[in-house]
LOBAMI-312273 format. One record per atom (N, C-alpha, C, O): residue in three letters; atom name; x, y, z. Coordinates in pm, whole numbers, always signed. Example, Ala and Ser with C-alpha at 12.3 -4.5 7.8 and 13.67 -1.06 7.14 Angstrom:
2
residuo: Ala atomo: N u: +1319 v: -569 w: +780
residuo: Ala atomo: CA u: +1230 v: -450 w: +780
residuo: Ala atomo: C u: +1320 v: -330 w: +780
residuo: Ala atomo: O u: +1424 v: -332 w: +846
residuo: Ser atomo: N u: +1285 v: -225 w: +708
residuo: Ser atomo: CA u: +1367 v: -106 w: +714
residuo: Ser atomo: C u: +1290 v: +3 w: +787
residuo: Ser atomo: O u: +1341 v: +114 w: +804
//
This chain:
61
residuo: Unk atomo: N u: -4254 v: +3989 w: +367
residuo: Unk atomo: CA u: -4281 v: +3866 w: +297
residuo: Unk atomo: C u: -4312 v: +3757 w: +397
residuo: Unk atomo: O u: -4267 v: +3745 w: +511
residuo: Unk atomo: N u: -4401 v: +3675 w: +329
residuo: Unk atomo: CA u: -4428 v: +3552 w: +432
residuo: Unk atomo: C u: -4348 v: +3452 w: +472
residuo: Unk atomo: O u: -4303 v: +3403 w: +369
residuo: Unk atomo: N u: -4302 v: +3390 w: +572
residuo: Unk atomo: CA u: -4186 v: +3302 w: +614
residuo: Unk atomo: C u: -4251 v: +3166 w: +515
residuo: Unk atomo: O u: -4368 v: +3128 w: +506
residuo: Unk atomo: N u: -4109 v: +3104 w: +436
residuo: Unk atomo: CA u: -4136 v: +3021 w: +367
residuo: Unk atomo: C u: -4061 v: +2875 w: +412
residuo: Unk atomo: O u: -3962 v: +2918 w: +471
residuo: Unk atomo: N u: -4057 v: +2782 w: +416
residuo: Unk atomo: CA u: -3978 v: +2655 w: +412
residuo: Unk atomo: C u: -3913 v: +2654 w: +318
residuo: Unk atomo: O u: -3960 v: +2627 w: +207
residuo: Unk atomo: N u: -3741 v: +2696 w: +345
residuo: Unk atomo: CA u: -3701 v: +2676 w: +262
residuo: Unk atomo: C u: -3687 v: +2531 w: +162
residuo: Unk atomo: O u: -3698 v: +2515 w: +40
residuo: Unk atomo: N u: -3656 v: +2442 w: +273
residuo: Unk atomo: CA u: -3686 v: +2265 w: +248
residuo: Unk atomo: C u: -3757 v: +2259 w: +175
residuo: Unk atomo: O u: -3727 v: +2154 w: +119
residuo: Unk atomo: N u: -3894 v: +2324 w: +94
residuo: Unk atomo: CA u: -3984 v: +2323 w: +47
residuo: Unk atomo: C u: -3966 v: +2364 w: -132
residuo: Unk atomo: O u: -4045 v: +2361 w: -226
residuo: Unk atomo: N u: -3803 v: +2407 w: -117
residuo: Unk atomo: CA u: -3838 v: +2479 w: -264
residuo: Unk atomo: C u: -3737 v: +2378 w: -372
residuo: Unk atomo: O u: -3629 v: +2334 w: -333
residuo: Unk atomo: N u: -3772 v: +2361 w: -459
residuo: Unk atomo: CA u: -3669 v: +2253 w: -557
residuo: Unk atomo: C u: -3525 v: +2321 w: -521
residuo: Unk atomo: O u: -3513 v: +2427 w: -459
residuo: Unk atomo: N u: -3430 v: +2251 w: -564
residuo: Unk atomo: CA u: -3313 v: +2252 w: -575
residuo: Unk atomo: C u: -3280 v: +2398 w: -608
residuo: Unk atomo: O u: -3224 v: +2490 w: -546
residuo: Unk atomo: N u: -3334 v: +2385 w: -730
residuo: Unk atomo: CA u: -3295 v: +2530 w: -810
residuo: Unk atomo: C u: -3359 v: +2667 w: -756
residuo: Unk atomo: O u: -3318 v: +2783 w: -762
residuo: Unk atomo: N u: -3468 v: +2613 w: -705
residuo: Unk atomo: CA u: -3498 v: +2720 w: -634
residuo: Unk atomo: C u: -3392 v: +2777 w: -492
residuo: Unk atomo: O u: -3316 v: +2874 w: -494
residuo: Unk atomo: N u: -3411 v: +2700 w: -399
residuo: Unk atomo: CA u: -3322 v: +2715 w: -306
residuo: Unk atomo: C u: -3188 v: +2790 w: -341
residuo: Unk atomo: O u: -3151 v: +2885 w: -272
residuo: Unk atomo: N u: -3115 v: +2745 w: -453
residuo: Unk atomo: CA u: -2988 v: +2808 w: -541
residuo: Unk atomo: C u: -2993 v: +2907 w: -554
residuo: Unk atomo: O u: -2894 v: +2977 w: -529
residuo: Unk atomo: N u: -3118 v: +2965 w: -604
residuo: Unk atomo: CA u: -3193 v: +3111 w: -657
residuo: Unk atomo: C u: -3142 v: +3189 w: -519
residuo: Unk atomo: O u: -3065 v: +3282 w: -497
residuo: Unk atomo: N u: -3228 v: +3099 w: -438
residuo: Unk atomo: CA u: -3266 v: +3183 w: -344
residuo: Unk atomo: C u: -3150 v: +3238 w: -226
residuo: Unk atomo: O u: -3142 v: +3340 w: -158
residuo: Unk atomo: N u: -3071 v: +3121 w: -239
residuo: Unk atomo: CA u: -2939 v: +3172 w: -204
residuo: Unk atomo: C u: -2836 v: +3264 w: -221
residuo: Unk atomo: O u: -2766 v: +3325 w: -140
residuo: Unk atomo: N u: -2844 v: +3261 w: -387
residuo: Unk atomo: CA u: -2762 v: +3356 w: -454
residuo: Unk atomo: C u: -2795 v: +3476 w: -407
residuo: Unk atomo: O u: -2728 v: +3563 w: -351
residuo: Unk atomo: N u: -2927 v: +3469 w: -443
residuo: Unk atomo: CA u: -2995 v: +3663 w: -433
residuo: Unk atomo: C u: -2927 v: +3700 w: -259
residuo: Unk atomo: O u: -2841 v: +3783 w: -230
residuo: Unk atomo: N u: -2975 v: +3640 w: -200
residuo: Unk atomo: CA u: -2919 v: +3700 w: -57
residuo: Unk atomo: C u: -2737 v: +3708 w: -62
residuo: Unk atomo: O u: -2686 v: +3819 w: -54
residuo: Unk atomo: N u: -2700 v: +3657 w: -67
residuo: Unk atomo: CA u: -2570 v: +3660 w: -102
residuo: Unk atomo: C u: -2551 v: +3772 w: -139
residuo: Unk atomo: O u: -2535 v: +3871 w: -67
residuo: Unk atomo: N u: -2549 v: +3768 w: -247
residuo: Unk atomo: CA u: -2572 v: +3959 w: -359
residuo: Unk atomo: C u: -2649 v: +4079 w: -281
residuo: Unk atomo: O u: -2584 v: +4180 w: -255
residuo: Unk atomo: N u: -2751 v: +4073 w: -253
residuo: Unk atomo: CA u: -2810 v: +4138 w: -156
residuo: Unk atomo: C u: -2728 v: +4210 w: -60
residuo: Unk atomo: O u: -2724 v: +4329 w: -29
residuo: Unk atomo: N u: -2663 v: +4108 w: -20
residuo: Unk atomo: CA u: -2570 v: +4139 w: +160
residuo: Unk atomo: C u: -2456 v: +4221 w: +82
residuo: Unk atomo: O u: -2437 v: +4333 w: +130
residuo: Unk atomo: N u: -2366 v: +4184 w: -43
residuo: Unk atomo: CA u: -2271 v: +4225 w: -77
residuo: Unk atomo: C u: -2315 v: +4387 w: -143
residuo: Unk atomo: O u: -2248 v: +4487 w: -118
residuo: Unk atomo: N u: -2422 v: +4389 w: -219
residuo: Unk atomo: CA u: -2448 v: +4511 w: -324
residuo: Unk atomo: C u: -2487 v: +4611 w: -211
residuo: Unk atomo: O u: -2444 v: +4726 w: -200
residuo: Unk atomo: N u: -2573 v: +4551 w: -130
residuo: Unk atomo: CA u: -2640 v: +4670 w: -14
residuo: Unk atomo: C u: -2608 v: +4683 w: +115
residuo: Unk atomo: O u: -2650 v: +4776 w: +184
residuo: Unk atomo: N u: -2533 v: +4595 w: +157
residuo: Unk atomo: CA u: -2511 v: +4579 w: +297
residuo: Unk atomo: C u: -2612 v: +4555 w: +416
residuo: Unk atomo: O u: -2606 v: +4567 w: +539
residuo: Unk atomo: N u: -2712 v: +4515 w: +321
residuo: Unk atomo: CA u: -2844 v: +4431 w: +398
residuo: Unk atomo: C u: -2842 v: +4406 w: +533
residuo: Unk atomo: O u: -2755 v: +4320 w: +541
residuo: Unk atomo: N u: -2899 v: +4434 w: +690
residuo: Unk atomo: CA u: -2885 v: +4333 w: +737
residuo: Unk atomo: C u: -2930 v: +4136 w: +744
residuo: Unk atomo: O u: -2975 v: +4085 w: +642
residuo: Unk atomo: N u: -2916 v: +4081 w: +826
residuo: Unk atomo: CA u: -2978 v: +3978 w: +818
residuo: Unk atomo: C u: -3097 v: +3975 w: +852
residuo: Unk atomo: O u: -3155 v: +3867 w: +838
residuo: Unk atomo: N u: -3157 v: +4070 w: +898
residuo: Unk atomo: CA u: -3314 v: +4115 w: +902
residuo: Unk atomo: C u: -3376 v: +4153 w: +831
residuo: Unk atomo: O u: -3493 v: +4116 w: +819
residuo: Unk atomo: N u: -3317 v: +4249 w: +752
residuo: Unk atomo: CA u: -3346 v: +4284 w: +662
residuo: Unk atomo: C u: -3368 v: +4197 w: +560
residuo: Unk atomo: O u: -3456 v: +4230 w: +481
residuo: Unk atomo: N u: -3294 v: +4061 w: +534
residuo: Unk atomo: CA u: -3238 v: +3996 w: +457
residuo: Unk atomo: C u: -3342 v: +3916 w: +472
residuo: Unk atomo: O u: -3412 v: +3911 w: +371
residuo: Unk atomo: N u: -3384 v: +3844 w: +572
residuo: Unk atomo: CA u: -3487 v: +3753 w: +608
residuo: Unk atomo: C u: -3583 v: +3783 w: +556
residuo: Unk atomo: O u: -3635 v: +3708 w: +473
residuo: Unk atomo: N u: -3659 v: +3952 w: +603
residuo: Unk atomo: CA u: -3786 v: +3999 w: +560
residuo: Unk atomo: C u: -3828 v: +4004 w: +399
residuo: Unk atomo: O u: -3943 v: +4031 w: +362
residuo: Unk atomo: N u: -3713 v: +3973 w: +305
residuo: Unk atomo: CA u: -3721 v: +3993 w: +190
residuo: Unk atomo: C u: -3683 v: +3880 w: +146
residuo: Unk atomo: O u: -3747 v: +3841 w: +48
residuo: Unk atomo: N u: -3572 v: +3790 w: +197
residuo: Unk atomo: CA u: -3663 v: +3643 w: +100
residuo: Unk atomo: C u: -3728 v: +3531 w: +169
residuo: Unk atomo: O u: -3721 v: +3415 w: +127
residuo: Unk atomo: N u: -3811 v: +3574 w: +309
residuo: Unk atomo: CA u: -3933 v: +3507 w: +354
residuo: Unk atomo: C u: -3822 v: +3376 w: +425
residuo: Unk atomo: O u: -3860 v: +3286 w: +499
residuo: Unk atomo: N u: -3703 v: +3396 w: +385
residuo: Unk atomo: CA u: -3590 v: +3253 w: +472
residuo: Unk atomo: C u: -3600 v: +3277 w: +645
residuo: Unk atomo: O u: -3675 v: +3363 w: +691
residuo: Unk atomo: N u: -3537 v: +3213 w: +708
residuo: Unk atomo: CA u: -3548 v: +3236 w: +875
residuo: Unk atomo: C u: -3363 v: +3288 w: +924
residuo: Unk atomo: O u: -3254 v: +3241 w: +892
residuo: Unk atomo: N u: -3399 v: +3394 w: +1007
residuo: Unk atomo: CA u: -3249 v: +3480 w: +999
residuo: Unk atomo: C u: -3081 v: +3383 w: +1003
residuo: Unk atomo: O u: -2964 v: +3406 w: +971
residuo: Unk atomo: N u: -3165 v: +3259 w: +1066
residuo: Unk atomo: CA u: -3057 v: +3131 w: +1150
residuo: Unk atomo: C u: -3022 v: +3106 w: +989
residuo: Unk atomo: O u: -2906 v: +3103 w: +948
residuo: Unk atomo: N u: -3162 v: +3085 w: +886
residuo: Unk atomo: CA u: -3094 v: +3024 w: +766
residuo: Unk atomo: C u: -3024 v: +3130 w: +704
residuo: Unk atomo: O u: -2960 v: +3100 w: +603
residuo: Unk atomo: N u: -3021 v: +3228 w: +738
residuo: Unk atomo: CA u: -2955 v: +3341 w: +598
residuo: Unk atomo: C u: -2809 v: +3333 w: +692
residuo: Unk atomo: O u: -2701 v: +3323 w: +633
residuo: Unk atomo: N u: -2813 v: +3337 w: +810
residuo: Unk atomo: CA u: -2659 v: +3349 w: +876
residuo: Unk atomo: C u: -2604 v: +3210 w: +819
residuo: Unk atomo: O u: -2495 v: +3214 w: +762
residuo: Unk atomo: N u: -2665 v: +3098 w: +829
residuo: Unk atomo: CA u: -2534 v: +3006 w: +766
residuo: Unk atomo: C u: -2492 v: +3033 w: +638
residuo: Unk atomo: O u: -2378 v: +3026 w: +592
residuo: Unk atomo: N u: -2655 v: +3084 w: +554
residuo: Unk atomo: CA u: -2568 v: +3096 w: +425
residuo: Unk atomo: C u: -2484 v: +3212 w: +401
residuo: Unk atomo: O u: -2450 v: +3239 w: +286
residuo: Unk atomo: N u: -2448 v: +3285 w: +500
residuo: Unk atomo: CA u: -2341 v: +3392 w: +451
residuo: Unk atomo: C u: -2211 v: +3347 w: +496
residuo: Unk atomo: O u: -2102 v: +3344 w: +440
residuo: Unk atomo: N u: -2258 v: +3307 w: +629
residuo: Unk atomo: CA u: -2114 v: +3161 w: +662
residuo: Unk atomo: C u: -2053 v: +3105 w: +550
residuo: Unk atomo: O u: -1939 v: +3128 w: +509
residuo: Unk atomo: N u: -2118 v: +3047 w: +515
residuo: Unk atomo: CA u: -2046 v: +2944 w: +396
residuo: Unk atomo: C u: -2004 v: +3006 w: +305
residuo: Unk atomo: O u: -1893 v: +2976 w: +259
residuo: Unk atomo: N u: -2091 v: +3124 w: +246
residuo: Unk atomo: CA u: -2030 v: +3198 w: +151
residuo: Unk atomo: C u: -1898 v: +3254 w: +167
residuo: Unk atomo: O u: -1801 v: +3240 w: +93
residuo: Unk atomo: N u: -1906 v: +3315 w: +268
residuo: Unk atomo: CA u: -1740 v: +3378 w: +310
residuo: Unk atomo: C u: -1667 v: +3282 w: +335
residuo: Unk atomo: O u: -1566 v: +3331 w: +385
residuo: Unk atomo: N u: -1655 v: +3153 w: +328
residuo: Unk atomo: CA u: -1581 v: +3075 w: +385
residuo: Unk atomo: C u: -1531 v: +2975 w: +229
residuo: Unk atomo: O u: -1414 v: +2946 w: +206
residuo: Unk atomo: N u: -1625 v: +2944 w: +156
residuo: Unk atomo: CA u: -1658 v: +2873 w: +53
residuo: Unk atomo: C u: -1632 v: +2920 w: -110
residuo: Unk atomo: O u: -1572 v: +2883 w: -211
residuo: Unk atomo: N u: -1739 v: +3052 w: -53
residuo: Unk atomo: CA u: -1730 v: +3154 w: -163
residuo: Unk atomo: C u: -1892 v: +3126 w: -212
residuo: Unk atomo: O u: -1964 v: +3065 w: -133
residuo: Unk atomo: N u: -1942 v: +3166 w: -329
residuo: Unk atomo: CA u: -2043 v: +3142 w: -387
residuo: Unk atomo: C u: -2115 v: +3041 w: -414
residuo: Unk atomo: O u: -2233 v: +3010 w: -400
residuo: Unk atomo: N u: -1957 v: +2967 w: -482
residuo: Unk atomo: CA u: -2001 v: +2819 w: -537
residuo: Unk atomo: C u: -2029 v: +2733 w: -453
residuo: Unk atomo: O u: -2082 v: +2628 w: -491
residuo: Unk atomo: N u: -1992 v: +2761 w: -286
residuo: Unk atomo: CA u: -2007 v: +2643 w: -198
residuo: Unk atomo: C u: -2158 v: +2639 w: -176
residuo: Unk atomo: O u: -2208 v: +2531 w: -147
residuo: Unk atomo: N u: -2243 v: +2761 w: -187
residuo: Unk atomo: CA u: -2340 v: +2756 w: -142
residuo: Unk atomo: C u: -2468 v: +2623 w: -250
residuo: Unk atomo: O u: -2584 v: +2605 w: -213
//
């Protein structure tokens, strides 16, 4: 997939787009490369958001 800005996507999008990786990492054990290549995010952004998730939980994200 093509690298996207995430900054670029509405609110709700971004949310979307968070969740799914989240789920992703948990259902499949994704790496973060893996993870990147499939929702077009940059690996730095998918590592914070799993940060926060484990730290936060879902809702923090």
């Amino acid at each position: 997939m093509e690298r996207i800005d995430v900054r670029s996507l509405t609110m709700e999008g971004r949310q979307m787009l968070r969740q799914m990786v989240v789920r992703l990492r948990k259902q499949s054990g994704m790496s973060v490369k893996e993870l990147a290549k499939v929702s077009g995010a940059h690996p730095t952004t998918i590592k914070g958001w799993l940060a926060r998730a484990r730290t936060e939980g879902e809702k923090g994200l």
